[in-house]
One Martini backbone bead per residue (centre of mass of N, CA, C, O) as a GRO file, in nm:
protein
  245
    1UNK     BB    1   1.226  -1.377  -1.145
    2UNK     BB    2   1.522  -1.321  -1.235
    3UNK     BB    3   1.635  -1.598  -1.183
    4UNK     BB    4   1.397  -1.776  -1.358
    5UNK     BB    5   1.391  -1.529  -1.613
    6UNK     BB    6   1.668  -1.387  -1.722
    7UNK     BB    7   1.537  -1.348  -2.062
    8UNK     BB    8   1.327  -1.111  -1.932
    9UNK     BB    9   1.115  -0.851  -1.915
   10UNK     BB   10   1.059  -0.663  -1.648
   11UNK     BB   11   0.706  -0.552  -1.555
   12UNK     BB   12   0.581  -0.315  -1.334
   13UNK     BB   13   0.258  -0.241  -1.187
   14UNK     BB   14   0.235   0.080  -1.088
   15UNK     BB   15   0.299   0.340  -0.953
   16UNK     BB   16   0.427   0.605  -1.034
   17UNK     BB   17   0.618   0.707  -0.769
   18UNK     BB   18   0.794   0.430  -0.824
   19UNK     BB   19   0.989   0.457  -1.003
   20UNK     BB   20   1.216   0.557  -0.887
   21UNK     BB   21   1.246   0.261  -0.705
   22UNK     BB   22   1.292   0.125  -1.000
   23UNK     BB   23   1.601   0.293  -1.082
   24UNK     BB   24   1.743   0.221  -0.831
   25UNK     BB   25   1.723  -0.097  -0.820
   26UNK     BB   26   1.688  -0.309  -1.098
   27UNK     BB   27   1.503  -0.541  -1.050
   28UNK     BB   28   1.361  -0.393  -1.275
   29UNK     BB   29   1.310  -0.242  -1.579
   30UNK     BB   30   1.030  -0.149  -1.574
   31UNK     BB   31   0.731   0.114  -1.572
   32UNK     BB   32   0.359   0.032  -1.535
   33UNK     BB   33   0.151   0.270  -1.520
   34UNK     BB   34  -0.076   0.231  -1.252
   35UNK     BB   35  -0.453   0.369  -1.164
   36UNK     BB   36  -0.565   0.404  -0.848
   37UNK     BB   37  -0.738   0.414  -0.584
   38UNK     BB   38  -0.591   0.345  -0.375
   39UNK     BB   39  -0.617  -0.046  -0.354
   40UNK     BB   40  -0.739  -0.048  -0.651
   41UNK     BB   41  -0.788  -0.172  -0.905
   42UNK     BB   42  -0.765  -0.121  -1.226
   43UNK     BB   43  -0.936  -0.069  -1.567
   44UNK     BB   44  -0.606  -0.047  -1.704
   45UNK     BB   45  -0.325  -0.110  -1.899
   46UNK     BB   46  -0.074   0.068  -2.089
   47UNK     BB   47  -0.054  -0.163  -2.306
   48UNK     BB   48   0.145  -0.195  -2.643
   49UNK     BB   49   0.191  -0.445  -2.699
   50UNK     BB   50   0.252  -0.731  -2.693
   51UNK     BB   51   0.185  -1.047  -2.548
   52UNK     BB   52   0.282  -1.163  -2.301
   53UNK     BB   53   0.463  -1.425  -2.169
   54UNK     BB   54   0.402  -1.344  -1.839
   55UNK     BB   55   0.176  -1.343  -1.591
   56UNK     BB   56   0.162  -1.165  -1.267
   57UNK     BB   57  -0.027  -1.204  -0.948
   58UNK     BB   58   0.030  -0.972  -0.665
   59UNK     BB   59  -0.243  -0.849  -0.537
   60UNK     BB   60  -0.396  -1.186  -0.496
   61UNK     BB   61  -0.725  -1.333  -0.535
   62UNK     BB   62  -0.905  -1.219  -0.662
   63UNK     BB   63  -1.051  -1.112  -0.972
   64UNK     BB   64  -0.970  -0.819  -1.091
   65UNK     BB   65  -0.673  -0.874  -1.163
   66UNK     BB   66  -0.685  -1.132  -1.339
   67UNK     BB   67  -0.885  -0.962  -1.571
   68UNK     BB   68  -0.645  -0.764  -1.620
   69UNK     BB   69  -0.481  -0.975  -1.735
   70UNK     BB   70  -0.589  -1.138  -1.913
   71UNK     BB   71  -0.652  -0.904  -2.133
   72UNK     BB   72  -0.335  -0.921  -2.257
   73UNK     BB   73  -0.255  -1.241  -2.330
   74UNK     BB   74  -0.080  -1.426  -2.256
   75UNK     BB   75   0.071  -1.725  -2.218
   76UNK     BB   76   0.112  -1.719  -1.889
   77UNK     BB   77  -0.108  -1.740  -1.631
   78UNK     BB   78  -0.060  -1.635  -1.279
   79UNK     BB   79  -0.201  -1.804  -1.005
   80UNK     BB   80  -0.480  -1.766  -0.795
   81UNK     BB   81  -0.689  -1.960  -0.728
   82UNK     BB   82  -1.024  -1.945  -0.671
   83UNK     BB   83  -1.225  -1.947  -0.438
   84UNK     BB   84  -1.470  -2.194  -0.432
   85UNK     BB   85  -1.258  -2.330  -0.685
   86UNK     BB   86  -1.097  -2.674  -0.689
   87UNK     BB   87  -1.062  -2.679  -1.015
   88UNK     BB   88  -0.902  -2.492  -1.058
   89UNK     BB   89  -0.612  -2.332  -1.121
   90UNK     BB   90  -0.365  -2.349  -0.899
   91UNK     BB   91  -0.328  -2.238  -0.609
   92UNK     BB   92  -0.411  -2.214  -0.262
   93UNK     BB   93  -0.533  -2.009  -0.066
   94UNK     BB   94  -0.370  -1.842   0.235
   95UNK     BB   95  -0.468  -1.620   0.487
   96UNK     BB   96  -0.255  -1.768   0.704
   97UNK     BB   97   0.040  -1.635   0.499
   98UNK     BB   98   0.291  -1.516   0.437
   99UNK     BB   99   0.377  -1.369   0.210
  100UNK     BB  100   0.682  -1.451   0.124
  101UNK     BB  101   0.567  -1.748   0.081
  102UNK     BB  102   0.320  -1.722  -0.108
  103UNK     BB  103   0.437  -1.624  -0.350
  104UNK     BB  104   0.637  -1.855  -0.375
  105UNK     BB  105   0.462  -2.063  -0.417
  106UNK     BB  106   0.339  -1.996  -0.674
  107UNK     BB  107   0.586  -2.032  -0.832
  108UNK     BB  108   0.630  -2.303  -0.788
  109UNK     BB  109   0.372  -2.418  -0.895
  110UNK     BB  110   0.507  -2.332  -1.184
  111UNK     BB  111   0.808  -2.393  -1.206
  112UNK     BB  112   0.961  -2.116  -1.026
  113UNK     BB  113   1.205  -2.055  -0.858
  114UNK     BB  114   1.178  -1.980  -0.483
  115UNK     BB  115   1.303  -1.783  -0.228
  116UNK     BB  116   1.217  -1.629   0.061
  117UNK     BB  117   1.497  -1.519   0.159
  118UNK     BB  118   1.569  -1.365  -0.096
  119UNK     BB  119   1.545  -1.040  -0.035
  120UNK     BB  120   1.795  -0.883  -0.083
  121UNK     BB  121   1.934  -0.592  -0.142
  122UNK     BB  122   2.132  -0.352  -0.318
  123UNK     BB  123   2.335  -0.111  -0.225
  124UNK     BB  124   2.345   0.180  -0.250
  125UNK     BB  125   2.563   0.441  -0.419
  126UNK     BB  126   2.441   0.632  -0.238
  127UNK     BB  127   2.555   0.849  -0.013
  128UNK     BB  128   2.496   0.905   0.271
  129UNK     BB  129   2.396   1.201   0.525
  130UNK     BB  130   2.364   0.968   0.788
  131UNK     BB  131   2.612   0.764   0.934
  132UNK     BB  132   2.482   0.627   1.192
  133UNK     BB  133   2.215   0.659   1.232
  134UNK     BB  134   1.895   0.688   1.347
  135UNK     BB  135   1.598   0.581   1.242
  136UNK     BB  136   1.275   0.736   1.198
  137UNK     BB  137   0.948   0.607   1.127
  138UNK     BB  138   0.611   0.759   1.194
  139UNK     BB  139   0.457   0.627   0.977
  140UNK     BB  140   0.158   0.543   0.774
  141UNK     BB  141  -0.097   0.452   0.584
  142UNK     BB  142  -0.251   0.376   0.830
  143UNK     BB  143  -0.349   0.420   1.147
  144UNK     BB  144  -0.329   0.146   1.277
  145UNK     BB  145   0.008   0.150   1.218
  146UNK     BB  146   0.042   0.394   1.418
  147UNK     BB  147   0.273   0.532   1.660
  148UNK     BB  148   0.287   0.751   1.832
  149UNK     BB  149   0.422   1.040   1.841
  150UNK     BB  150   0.546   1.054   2.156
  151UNK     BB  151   0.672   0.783   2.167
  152UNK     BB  152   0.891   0.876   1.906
  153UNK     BB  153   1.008   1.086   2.087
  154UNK     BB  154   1.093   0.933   2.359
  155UNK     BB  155   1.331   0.787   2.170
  156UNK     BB  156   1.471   1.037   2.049
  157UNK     BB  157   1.577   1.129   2.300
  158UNK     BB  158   1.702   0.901   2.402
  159UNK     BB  159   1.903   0.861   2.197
  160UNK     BB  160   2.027   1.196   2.256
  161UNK     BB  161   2.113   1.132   2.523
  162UNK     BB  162   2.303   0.908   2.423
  163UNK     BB  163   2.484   1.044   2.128
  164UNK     BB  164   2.286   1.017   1.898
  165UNK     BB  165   2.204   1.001   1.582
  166UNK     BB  166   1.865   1.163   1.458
  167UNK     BB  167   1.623   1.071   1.217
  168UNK     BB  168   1.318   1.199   1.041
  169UNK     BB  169   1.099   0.998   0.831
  170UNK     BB  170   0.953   1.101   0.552
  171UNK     BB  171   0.696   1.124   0.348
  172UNK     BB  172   0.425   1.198   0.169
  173UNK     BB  173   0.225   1.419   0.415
  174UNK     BB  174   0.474   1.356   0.689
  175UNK     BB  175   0.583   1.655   0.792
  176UNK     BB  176   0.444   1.711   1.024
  177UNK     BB  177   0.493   1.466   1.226
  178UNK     BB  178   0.772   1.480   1.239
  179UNK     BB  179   0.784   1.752   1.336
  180UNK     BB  180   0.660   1.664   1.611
  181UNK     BB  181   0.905   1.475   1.702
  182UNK     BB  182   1.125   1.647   1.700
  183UNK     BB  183   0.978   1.878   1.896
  184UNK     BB  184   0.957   1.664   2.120
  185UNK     BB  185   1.263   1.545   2.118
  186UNK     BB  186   1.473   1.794   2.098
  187UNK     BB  187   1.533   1.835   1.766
  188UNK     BB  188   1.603   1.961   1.497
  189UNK     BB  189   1.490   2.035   1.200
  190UNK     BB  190   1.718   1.889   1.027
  191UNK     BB  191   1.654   1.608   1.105
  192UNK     BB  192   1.387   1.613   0.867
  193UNK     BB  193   1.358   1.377   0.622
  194UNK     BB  194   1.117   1.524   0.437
  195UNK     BB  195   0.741   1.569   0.346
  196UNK     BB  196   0.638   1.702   0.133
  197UNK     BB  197   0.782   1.480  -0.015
  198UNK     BB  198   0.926   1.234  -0.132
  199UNK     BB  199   1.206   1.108  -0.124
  200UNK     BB  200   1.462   1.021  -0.286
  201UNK     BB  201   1.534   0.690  -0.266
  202UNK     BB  202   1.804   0.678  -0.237
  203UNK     BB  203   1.838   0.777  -0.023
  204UNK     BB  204   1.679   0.653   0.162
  205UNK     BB  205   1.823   0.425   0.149
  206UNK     BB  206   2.118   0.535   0.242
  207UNK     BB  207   1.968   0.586   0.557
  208UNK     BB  208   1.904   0.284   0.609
  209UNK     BB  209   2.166   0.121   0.502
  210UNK     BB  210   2.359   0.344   0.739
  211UNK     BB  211   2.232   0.280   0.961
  212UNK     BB  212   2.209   0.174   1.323
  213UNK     BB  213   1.879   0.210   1.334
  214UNK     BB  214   1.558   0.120   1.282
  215UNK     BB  215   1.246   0.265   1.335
  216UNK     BB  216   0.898   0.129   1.335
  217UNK     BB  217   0.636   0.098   1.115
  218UNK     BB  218   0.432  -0.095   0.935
  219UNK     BB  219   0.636  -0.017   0.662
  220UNK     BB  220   0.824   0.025   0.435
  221UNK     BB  221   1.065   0.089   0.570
  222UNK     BB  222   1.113  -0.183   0.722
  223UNK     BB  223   1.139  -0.352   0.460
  224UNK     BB  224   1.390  -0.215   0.420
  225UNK     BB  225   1.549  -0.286   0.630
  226UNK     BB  226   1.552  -0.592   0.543
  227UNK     BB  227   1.653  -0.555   0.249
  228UNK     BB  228   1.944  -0.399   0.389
  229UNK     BB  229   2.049  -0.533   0.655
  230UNK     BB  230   1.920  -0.334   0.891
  231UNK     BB  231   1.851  -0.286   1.175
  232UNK     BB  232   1.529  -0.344   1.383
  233UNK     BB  233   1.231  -0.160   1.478
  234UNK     BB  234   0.885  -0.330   1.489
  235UNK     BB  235   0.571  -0.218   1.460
  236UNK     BB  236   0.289  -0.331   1.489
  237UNK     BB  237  -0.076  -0.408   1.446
  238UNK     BB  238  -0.322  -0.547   1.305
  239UNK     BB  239  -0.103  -0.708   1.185
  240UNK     BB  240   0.114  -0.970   1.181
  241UNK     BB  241   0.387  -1.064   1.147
  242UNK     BB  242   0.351  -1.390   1.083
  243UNK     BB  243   0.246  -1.238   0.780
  244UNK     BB  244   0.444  -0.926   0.763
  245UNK     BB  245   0.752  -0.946   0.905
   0.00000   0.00000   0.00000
């Protein structure tokens, strides 16, 4: 987006706690806090301007974020078609589609230029605390997602049994877990960075950015080092990598 329309501010609708990795990456201009239970559509969004030049449904396949986009009144509501109905404007939703083929294909079909492969972010200014260590984040949203805690400790022992810095990062909530792995893997406390809350990102960025490998699951974490070019291994659960890889 910030390539096909460089004239344009972008704003970002999204839960307030990414704010820090709004102002951290410069992606977007700014952070429209967007505030739902769980992954729910909100039931209003805090827009106080004029009717924005170009909204863009990045949720899904609507109808709930479409017509949360539309009470906007936009001039060009970017959208996938909805389901069963094929004279509807917009392209086609392929359930069976990498996400990031999918949403650039909307883009493209809109007629905003969007490469896939162009996902790399720039390396945060704020430098490591631990550079060149291994990263373990054996967190993950649902639980199906998240690979035993005994088997990433049993990573971090051998990892550090073979001479390498291993850090276990946590988001909010996974402090506990982190620090099961840190204590079956036989690593210091201090190996454990994050937990009570979430990292501030900047950091998490600079230990992602300069670690010399990150193990994950299917987490925010895994896409982050796909996005500053950092080596990964990557654990799946229920989704396919070929979907969400």
């Amino acid at each position: 987006m910030r390539s096909a329309l460089p004239g344009h501010e972008l704003v970002l609708a999204a839960p307030e706690r990414l704010a820090d990795a709004v102002r951290a990456l410069g992606t977007v201009d700014r952070l429209l806090p967007a505030h739902a239970p769980g992954r729910a559509v909100p039931a209003a969004l805090p827009w106080s301007g004029p009717p924005p030049d170009i909204a863009v449904d990045l949720h899904g396949c609507g109808p709930p974020s479409r017509m949360l986009l539309a009470d906007l009144r936009p001039r060009r509501l970017l959208v996938f078609a909805p389901p069963g109905r094929p004279q509807a404007p917009g392209p086609r939703w392929r359930p069976d589609e990498h996400e990031r083929d999918r949403w650039c294909r909307m883009l493209r079909w809109y007629g905003l230029h969007a490469d896939p492969d162009d996902l790399a972010l720039p390396l945060p200014d704020e430098p490591s605390p631990a550079p060149g260590a291994v990263v373990l984040h054996p967190g993950a949203d649902a639980p199906a997602r998240r690979w035993p805690a005994e088997r990433f400790a049993a990573v971090g022992r051998a990892l550090a049994r073979d001479g390498h810095r291993v850090v276990v990062v946590a988001g909010r909530g996974e402090g506990p877990l982190a620090r099961r792995v840190a204590a079956y893997a036989g690593l210091a406390p201090d190996a454990v960075a994050g937990g009570e809350r979430d990292l501030p990102f900047g950091r998490l960025a600079a230990l992602v950015a300069h670690a010399r490998c990150v193990v994950a699951g299917d987490s925010g974490v895994a896409h982050l080092a796909s996005a500053l070019r950092t080596p990964s291994v990557v654990l799946f659960g229920p989704v396919a990598p070929r979907l969400w890889g």
